[in-house]
C-alpha positions, 0 to 999 in steps of 0.5 A: 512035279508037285507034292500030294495035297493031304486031305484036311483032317475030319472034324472030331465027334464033339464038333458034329454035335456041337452044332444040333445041341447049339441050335437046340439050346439057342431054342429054348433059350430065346424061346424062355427069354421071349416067352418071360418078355411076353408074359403079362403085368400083373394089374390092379384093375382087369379089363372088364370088357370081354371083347378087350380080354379077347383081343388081348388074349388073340394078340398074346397068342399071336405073339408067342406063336410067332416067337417060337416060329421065329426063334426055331428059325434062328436056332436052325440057322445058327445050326445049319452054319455052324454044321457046314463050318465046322464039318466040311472041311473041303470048303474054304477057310473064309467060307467057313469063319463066314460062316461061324462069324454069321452064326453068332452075328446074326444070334447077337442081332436077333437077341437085340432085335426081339428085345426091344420089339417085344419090350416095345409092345409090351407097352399095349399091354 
C-alpha cells in the first residue's frame, strides 16, 4: 500500500495578487514607453498643408489606439499566466515554469519588438 499524497500548499495572498498588479503595471508602463515613443519631434517649419496635418494627425491617432490595444493585450497575457502558474498548484511544475518562462519572454519580445517598430515609423514623421 502506498502513502497518501498531500495536496500542494495553496499559494500565499501576495501571489494572488501579484499577478493583476503585474499586469496592471505592465500597462501603464508600455503604454507610457509607446506613448513617449509616439509623440511627435518638435520642428521648425510645420507642414502647411491641411490635408497632411490631417493624415499625420489620422495615422498619430491610429497609432496610439493600436498601442493601447495591443499593450492591454500583453499585459492581460502576462497576467493570465503568471495567475495560472502561480495559483493552481494541481497543475505540473513544467506547466507552470512554462507558464512563468512565457510571461517574461513574451514581455521581453514585445518590449523589443515595439520598440524598433515604433522608432521605425518614427522616422515618417
Amino acid at each position: 500500500m502506498y502513502a497518501p499524497v498531500h495536496p500542494a500548499p495553496r499559494p500565499a495572498l501576495i501571489l494572488k495578487l501579484a499577478g493583476p498588479l503585474l499586469g496592471i503595471l505592465i500597462f501603464v508602463g508600455a503604454l507610457a514607453f509607446h506613448m513617449a515613443v509616439m509623440l511627435p519631434q518638435p520642428t521648425l517649419y510645420p507642414p502647411s498643408n491641411p490635408a497632411m496635418v490631417a493624415y499625420l494627425n489620422n495615422v498619430r491617432i491610429l497609432g496610439v489606439v493600436a498601442a493601447v490595444f495591443m499593450d492591454l493585450g500583453v499585459a492581460f497575457s502576462v497576467t493570465l499566466a503568471w495567475h495560472i502558474g502561480t495559483t493552481k498548484p494541481e497543475i505540473a511544475e513544467g506547466t507552470r515554469r512554462g507558464l512563468l518562462s512565457f510571461a517574461g519572454v513574451f514581455l521581453a519580445v514585445w518590449v523589443v519588438f515595439s520598440f524598433f517598430y515604433y522608432t521605425y515609423f518614427g522616422i515618417f514623421r
